[in-house]
VOPAGU-2260 file (C-alpha; in pm, 1 decimal, decimal comma):
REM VOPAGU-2260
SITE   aa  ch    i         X         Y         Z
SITE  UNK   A    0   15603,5    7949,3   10107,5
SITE  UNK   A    1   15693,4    7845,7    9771,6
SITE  UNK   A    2   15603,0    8073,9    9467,4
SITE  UNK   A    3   15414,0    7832,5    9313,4
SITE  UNK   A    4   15142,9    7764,4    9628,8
SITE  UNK   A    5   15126,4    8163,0    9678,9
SITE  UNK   A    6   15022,8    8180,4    9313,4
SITE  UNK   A    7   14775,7    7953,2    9349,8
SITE  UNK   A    8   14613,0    8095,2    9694,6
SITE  UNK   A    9   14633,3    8426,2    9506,5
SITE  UNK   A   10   14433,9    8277,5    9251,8
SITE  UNK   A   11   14152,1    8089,2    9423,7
SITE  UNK   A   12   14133,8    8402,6    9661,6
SITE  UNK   A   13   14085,4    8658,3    9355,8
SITE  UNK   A   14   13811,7    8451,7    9174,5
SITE  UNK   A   15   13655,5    8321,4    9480,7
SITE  UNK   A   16   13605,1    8742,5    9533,6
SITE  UNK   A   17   13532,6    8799,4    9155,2
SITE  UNK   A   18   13212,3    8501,2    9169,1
SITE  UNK   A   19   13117,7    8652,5    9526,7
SITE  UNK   A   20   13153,6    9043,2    9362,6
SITE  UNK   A   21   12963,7    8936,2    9052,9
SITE  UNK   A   22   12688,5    8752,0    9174,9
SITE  UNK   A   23   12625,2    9031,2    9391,0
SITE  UNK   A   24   12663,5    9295,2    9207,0
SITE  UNK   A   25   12422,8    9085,4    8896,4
SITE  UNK   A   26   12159,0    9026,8    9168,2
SITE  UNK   A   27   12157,8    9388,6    9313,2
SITE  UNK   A   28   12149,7    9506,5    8938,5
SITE  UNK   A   29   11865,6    9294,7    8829,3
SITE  UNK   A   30   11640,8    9336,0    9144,1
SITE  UNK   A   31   11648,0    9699,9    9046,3
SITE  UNK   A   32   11605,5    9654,7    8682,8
SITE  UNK   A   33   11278,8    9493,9    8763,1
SITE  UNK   A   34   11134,3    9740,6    8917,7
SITE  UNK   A   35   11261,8   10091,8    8886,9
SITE  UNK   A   36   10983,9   10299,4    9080,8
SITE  UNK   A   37   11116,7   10097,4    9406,3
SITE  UNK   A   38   11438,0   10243,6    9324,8
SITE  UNK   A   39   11274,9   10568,5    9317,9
SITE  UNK   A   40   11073,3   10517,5    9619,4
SITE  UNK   A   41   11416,7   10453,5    9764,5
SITE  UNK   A   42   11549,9   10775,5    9682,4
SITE  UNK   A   43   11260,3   10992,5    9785,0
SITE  UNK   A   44   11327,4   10853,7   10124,6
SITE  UNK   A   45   11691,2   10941,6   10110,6
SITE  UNK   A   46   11594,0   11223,1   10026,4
SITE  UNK   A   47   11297,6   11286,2   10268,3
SITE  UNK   A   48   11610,8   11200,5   10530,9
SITE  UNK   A   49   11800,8   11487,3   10409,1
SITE  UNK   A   50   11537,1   11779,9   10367,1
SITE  UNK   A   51   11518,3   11744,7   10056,8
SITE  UNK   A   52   11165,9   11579,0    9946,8
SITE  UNK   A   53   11008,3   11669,0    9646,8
SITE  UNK   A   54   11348,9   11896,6    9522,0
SITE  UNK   A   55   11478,1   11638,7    9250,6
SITE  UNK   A   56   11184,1   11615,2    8938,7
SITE  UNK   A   57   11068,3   11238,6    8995,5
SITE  UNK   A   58   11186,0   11180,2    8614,4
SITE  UNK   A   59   11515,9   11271,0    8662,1
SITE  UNK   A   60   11509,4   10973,6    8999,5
SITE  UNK   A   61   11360,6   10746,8    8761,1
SITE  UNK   A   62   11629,5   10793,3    8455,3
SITE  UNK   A   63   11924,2   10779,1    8778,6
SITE  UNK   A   64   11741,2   10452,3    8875,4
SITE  UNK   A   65   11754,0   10290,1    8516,2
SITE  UNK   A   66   12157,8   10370,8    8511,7
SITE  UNK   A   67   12181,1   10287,6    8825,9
SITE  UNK   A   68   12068,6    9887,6    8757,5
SITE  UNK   A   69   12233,9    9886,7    8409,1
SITE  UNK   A   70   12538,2    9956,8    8570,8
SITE  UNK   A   71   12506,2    9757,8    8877,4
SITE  UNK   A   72   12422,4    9408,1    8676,3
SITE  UNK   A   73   12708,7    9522,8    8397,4
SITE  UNK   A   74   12973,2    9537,3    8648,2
SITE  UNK   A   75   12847,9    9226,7    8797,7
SITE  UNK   A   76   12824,9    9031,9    8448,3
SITE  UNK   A   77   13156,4    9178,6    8360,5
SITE  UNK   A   78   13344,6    9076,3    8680,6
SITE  UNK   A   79   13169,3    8728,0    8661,9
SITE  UNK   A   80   13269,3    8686,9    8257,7
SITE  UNK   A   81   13641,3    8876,8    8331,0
SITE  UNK   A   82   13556,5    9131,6    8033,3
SITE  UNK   A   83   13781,2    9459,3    8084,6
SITE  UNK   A   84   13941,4    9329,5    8370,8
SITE  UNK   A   85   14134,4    9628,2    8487,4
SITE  UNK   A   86   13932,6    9883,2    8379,6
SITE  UNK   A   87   13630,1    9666,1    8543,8
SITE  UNK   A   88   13761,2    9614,4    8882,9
SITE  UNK   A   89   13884,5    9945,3    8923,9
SITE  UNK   A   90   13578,9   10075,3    8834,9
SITE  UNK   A   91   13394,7    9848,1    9095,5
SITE  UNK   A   92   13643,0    9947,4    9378,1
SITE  UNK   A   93   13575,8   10303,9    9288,9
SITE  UNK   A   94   13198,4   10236,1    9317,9
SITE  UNK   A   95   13225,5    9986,7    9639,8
SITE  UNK   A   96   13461,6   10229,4    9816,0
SITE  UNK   A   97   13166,4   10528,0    9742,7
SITE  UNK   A   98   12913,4   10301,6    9849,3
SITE  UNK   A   99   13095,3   10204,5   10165,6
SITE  UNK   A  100   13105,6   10544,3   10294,7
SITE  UNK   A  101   12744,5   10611,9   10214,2
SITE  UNK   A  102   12664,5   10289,9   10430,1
SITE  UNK   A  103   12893,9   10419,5   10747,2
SITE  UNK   A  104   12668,9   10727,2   10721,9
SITE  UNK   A  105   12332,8   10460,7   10694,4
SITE  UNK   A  106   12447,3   10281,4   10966,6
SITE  UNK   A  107   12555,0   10606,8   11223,3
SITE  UNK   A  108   12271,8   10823,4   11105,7
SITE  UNK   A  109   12021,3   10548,4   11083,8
SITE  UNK   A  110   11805,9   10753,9   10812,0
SITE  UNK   A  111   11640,9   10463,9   10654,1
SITE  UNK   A  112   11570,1   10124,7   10789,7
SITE  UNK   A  113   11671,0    9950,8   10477,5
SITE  UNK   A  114   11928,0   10087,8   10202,2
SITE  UNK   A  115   11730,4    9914,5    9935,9
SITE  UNK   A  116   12033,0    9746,6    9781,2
SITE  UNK   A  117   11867,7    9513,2    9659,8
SITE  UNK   A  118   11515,9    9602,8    9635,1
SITE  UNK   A  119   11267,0    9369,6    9816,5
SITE  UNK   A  120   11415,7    9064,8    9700,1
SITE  UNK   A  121   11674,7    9069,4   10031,1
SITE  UNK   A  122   11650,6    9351,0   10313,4
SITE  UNK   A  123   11878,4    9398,2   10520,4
SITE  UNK   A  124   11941,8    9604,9   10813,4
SITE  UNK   A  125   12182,0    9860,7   10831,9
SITE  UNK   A  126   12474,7    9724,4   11022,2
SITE  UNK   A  127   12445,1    9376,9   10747,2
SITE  UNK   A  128   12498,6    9639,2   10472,2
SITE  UNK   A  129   12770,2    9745,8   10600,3
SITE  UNK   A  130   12908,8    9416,9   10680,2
SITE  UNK   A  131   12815,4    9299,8   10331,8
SITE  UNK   A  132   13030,1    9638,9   10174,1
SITE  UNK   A  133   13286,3    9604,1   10366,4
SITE  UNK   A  134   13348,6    9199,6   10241,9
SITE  UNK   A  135   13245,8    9347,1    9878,9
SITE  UNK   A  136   13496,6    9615,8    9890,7
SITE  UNK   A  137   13805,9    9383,0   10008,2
SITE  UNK   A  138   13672,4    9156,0    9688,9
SITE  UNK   A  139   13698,6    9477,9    9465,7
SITE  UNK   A  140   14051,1    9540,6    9584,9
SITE  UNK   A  141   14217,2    9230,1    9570,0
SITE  UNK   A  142   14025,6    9182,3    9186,5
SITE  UNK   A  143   14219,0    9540,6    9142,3
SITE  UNK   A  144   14535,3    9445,4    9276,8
SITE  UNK   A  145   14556,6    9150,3    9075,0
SITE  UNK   A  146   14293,0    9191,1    8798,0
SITE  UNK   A  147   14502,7    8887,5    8533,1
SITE  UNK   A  148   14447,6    8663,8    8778,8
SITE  UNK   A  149   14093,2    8654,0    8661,1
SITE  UNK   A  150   14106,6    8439,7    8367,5
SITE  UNK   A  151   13931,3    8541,2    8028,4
SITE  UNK   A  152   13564,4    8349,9    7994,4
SITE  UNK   A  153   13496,5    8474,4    7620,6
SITE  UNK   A  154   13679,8    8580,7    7341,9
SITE  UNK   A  155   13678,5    8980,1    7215,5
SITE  UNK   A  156   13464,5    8985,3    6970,7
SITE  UNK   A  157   13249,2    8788,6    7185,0
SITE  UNK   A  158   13318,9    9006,7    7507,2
SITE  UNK   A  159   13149,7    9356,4    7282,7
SITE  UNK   A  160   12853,1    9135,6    7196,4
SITE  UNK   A  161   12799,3    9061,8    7566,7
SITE  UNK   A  162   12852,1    9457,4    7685,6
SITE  UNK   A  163   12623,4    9542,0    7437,6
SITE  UNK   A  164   12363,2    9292,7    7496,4
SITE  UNK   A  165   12426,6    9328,3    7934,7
SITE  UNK   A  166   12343,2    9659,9    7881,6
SITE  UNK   A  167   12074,1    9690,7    7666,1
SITE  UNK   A  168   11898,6    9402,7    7771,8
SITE  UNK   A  169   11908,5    9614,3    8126,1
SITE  UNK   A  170   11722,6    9917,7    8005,4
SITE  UNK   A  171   11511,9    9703,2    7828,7
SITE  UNK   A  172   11442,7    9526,5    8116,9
SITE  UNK   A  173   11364,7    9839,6    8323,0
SITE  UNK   A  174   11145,0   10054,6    8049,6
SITE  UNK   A  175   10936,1    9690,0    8004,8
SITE  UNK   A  176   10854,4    9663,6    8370,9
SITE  UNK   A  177   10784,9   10011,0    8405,1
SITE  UNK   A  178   10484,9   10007,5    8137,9
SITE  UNK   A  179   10356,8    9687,9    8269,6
SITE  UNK   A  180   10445,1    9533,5    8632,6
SITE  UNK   A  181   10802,0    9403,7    8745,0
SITE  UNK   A  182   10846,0    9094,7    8542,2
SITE  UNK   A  183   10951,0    8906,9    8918,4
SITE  UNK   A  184   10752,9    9021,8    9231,8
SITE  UNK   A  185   10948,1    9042,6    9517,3
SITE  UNK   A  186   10646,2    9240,8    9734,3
SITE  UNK   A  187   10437,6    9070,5    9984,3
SITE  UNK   A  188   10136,5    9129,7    9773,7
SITE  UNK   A  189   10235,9    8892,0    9454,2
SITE  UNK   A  190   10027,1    8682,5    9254,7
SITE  UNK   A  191    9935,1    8361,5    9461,2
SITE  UNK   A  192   10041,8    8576,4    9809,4
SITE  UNK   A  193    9731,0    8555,1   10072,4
SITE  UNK   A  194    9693,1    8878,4   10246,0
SITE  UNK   A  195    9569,3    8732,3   10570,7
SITE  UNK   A  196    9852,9    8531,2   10624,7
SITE  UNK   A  197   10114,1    8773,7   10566,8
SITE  UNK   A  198    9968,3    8942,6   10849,4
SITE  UNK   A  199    9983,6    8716,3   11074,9
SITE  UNK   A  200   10187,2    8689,2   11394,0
SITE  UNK   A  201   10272,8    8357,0   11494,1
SITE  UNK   A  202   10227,9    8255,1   11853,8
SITE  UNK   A  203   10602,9    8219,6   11911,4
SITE  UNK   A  204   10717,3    8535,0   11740,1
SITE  UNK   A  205   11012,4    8740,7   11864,6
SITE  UNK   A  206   10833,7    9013,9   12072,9
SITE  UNK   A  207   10985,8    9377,8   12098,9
SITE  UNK   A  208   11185,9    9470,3   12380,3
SITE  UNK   A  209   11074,5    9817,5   12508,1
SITE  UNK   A  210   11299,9   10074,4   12735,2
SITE  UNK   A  211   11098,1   10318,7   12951,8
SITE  UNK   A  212   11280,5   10594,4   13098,2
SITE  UNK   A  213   11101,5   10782,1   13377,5
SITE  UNK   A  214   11152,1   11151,0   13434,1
SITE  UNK   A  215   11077,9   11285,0   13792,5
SITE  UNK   A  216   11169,6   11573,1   14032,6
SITE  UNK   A  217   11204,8   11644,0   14428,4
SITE  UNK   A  218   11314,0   11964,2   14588,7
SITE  UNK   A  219   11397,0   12091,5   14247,3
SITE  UNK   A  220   11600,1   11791,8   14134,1
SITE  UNK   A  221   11508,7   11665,4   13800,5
SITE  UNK   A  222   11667,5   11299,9   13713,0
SITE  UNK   A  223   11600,0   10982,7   13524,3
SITE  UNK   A  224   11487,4   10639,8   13614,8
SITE  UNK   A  225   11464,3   10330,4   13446,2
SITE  UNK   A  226   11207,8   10050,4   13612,0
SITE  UNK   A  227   11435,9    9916,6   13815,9
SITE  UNK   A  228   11536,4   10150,8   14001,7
SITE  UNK   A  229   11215,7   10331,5   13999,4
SITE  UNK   A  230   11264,7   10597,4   14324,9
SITE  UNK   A  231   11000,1   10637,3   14630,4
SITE  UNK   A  232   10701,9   10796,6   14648,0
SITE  UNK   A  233   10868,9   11142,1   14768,2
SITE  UNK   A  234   10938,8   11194,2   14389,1
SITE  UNK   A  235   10710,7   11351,9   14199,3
SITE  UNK   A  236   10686,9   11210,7   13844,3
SITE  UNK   A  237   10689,4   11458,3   13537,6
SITE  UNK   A  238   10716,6   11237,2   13229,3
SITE  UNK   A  239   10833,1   10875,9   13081,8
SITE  UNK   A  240   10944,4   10825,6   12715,2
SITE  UNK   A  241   10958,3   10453,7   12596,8
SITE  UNK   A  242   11208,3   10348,5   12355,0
SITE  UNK   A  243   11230,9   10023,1   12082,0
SITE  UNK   A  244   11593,9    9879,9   12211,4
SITE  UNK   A  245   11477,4    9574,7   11958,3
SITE  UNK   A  246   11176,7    9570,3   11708,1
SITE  UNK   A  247   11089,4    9172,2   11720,6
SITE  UNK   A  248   10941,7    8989,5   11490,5
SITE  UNK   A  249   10724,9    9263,4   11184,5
SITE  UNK   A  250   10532,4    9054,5   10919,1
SITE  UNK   A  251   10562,9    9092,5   10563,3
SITE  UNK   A  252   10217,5    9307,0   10582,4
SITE  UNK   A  253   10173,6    9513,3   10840,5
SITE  UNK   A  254   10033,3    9855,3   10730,7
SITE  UNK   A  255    9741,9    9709,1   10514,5
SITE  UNK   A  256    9391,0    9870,2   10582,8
SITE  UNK   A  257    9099,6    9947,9   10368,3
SITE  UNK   A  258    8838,9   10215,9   10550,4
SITE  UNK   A  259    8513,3   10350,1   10395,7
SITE  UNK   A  260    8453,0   10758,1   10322,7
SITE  UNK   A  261    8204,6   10713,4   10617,2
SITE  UNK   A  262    8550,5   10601,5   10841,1
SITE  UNK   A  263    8415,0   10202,8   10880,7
SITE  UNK   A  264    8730,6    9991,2   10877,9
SITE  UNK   A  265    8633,0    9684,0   10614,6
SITE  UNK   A  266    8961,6    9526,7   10609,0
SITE  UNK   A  267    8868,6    9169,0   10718,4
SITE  UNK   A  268    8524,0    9179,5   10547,9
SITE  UNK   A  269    8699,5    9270,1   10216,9
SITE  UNK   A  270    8971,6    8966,9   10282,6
SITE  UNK   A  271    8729,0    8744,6   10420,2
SITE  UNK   A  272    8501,8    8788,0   10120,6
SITE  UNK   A  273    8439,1    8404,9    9979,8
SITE  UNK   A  274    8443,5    8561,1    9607,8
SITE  UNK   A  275    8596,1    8794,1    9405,3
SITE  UNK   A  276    8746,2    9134,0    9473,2
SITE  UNK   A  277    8850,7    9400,0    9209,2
SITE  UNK   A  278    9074,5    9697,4    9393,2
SITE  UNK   A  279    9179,4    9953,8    9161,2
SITE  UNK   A  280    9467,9   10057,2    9305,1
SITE  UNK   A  281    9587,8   10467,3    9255,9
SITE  UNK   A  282    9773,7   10596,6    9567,3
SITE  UNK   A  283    9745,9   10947,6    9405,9
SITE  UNK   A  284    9434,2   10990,3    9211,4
SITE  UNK   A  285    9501,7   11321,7    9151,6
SITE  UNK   A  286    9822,3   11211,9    8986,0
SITE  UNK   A  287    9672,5   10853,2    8870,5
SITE  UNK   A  288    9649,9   10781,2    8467,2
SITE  UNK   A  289    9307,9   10838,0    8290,4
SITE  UNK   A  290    9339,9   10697,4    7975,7
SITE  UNK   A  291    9233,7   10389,0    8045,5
SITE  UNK   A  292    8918,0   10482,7    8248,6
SITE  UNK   A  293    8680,6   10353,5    8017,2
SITE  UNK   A  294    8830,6    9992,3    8045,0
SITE  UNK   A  295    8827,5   10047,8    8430,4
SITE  UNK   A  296    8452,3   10160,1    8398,1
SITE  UNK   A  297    8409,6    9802,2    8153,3
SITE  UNK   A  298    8582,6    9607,9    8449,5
SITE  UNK   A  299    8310,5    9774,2    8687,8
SITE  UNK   A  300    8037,0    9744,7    8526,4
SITE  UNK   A  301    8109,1    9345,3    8472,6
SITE  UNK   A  302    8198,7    9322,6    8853,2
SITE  UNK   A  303    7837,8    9426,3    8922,7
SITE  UNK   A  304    7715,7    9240,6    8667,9
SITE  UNK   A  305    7828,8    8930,7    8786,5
SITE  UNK   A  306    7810,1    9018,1    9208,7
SITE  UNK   A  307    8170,9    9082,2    9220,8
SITE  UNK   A  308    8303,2    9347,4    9428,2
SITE  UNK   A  309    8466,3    9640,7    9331,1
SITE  UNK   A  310    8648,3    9930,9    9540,7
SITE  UNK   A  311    8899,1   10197,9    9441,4
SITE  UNK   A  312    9167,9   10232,5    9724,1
SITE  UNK   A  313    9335,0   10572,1    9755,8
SITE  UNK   A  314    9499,7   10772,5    9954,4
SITE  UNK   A  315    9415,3   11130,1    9807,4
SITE  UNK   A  316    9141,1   11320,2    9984,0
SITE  UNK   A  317    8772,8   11354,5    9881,8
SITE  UNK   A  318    8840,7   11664,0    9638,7
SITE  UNK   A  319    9077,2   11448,0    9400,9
SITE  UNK   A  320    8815,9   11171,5    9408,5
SITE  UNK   A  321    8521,9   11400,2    9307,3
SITE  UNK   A  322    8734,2   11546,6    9030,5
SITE  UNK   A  323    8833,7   11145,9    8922,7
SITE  UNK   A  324    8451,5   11098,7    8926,2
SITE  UNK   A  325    8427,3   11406,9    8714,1
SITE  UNK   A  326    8647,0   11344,1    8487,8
SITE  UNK   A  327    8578,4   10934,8    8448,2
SITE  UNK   A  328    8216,9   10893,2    8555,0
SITE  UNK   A  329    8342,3   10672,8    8796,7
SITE  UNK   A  330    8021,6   10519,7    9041,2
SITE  UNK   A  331    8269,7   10298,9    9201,8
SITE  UNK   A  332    8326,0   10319,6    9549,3
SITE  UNK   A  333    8621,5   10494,2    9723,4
SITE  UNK   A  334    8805,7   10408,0   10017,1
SITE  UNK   A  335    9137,7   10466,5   10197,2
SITE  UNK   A  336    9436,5   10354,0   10227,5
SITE  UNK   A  337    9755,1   10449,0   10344,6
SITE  UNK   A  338    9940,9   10543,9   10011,5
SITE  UNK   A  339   10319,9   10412,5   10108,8
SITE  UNK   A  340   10125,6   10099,7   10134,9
SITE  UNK   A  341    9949,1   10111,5    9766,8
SITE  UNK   A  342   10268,1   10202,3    9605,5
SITE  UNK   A  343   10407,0    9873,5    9779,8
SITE  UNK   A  344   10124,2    9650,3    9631,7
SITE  UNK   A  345   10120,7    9768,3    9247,4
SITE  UNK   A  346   10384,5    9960,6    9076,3
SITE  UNK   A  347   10133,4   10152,6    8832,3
SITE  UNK   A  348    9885,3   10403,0    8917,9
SITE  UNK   A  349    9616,2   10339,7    8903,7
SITE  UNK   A  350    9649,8    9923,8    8875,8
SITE  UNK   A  351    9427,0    9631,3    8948,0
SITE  UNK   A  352    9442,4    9352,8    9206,8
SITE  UNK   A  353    9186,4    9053,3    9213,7
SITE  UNK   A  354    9099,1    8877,0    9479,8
SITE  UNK   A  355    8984,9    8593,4    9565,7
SITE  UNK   A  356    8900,8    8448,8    9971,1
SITE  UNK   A  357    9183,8    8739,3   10024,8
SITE  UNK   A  358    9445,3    8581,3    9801,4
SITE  UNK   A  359    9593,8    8775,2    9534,3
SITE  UNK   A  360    9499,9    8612,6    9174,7
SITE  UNK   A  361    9561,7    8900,2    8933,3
SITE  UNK   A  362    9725,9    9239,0    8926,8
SITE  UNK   A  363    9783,6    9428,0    8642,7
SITE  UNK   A  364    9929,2    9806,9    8496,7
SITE  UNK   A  365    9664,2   10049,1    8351,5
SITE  UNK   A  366    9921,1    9997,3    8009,9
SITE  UNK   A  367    9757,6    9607,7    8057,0
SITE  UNK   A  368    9433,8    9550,7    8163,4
SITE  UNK   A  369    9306,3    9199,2    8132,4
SITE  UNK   A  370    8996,2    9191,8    7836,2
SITE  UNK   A  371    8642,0    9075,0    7981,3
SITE  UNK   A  372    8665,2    8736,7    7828,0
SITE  UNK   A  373    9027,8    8651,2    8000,0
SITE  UNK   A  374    8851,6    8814,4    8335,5
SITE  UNK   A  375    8487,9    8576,7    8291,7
SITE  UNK   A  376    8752,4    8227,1    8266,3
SITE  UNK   A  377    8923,0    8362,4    8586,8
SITE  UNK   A  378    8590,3    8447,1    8802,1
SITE  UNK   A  379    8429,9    8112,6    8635,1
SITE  UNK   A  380    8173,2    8339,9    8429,0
């Protein structure tokens, strides 16, 4: 092959791999950036996976999860702008080659069902991450092997002005969406999402496909059967264990309840209500911000004034919600609610979601609560 048409295959190869690299790596960055507790939630269940829940200080998660996103969407605006190109793609090979082994451990070991890459915005399951590494990591190498072949987009003096900027802008990002909300909602429970719908099921839905395995003895003999070859009745069954071979079709909301103290399961009256719904949201009361309660108590008291409804969803037990009322003067009701799930529908806690017909029309951070007047033009008051 002549030099000239291997140079240019060489070429197109390296910065078709550099746009794939850097888009990635910019979207993986910036879904993080955007909401940092996910990334913690991410590695408490890493974690939780590996005995070790609740032995890294959650602050310390949160400040790896900032760097984590600054560096992710660096690297990616980097690759994509070819600033630092050697140091840059070595530095992404490093990381890809890391990250490749820790997703041959996800995919044998199976400890999480998604790796959070790239926070809710895209899930994948385990065997597409490592798919997806795999193609990023051949990117990183050839962008290694032949990092000039990436041609300069900006000048020096322009390419500090863009580090600086890429990275600050990132933490900036990060500490801004961790006083308020994530600035882009990639959760099934965004403003404008309906609640009922993202339960649904539809009619033609992939259904699982269950394994049973039945255990049974004669004359001693214990061995295992699967349905089809299910023995005769001189074998005397001891146990069956069923197993998920493939989970079907799971909609976007599928853990989302809402029971009374009294243990009365509301869920479809509260999304079937025709008006509005406050839920302050706190999945850990006991852990929940109170310096805000007397706005929350303002937002109460002109729920009842107007016949809104109002509800406090937790998942703490009834001591932590006595010492809330205690401390608050809280005469709100409390109910429960798995708190995996109320970390999933507001990053704050506590937070607010409105309602409305079970759609999702507001949701905001303690650090933000709307005022009364911006609250009476959204219920019509």
């Amino acid at each position: 092959m002549p030099v000239d048409k291997r140079k240019t295959i060489k070429t197109v190869a390296v910065n078709l791999g550099r746009v794939i690299l850097g888009l990635t790596f910019a979207l993986s960055g910036f879904a993080k950036a955007v909401d940092p507790l996910g990334t913690v939630y991410k590695f408490q269940d890493y974690l939780a996976a590996l005995d070790l829940g609740n032995t890294v200080p959650e602050a310390l998660l949160l400040l790896c999860a900032v760097a984590l996103s600054t560096v992710e969407l660096a690297m990616g605006v980097f690759i994509l702008l070819a600033i630092w190109r050697r140091k840059t793609s070595k530095a992404v090979t490093a990381f890809m080659a890391v990250m490749t082994l820790v997703t041959v451990w996800i995919y044998v070991a199976d400890p999480v069902q998604d790796c959070g890459c790239f926070g809710d915005a895209v899930v994948l399951t385990n065997g597409e991450t490592l798919l997806k590494n795999i193609v990023l990591l051949t990117c990183a190498a050839m962008l290694a092997r032949w990092p000039l072949a990436m041609p300069r987009m900006l000048g020096k003096n322009v390419q500090w002005m863009t580090v600086h900027v890429t990275v600050a802008g990132s933490i900036v990002l990060s500490a801004w969406c961790l006083y308020d909300l994530p600035v882009v909602d990639f959760r099934p429970y965004h403003v404008g999402a309906d609640i009922r719908q993202g339960m649904k099921i539809p009619a033609d839905a992939e259904q699982p496909v269950l394994e049973t395995t039945f255990i049974l003895e004669k004359d001693g003999e214990r061995k295992e059967f699967s349905l089809e070859d299910y023995p005769d009745s001189t074998w005397t069954f001891v146990d069956s264990r069923t197993t998920v071979v493939k989970p079907g079709y799971v909609p976007p909301i599928h853990d989302f309840s809402i029971t009374t103290s009294e243990g009365e399961d509301i869920t479809d009256d509260v999304l079937s209500y025709k008006g509005y719904t406050f839920l302050l949201i706190a999945p850990f009361i006991e852990r929940a911000e109170d310096s805000t309660f007397g706005e929350i108590d303002q937002i109460y008291e002109f729920a009842d004034d107007n016949g809104h409804r109002f509800y406090c969803l937790t998942s703490s037990g009834e001591k932590a919600m006595a010492h809330w009322r205690n401390i608050t003067g809280a005469e709100y009701p409390f109910c429960l609610t798995d708190g995996t799930t109320l970390k999933t529908i507001v990053r704050s806690n506590p937070g607010l979601l409105l309602l409305h017909d079970g759609k999702v029309v507001g949701k905001w951070s303690h650090n933000m609560l709307p005022s009364l007047e911006r609250l009476g033009r959204m219920t019509g008051q």
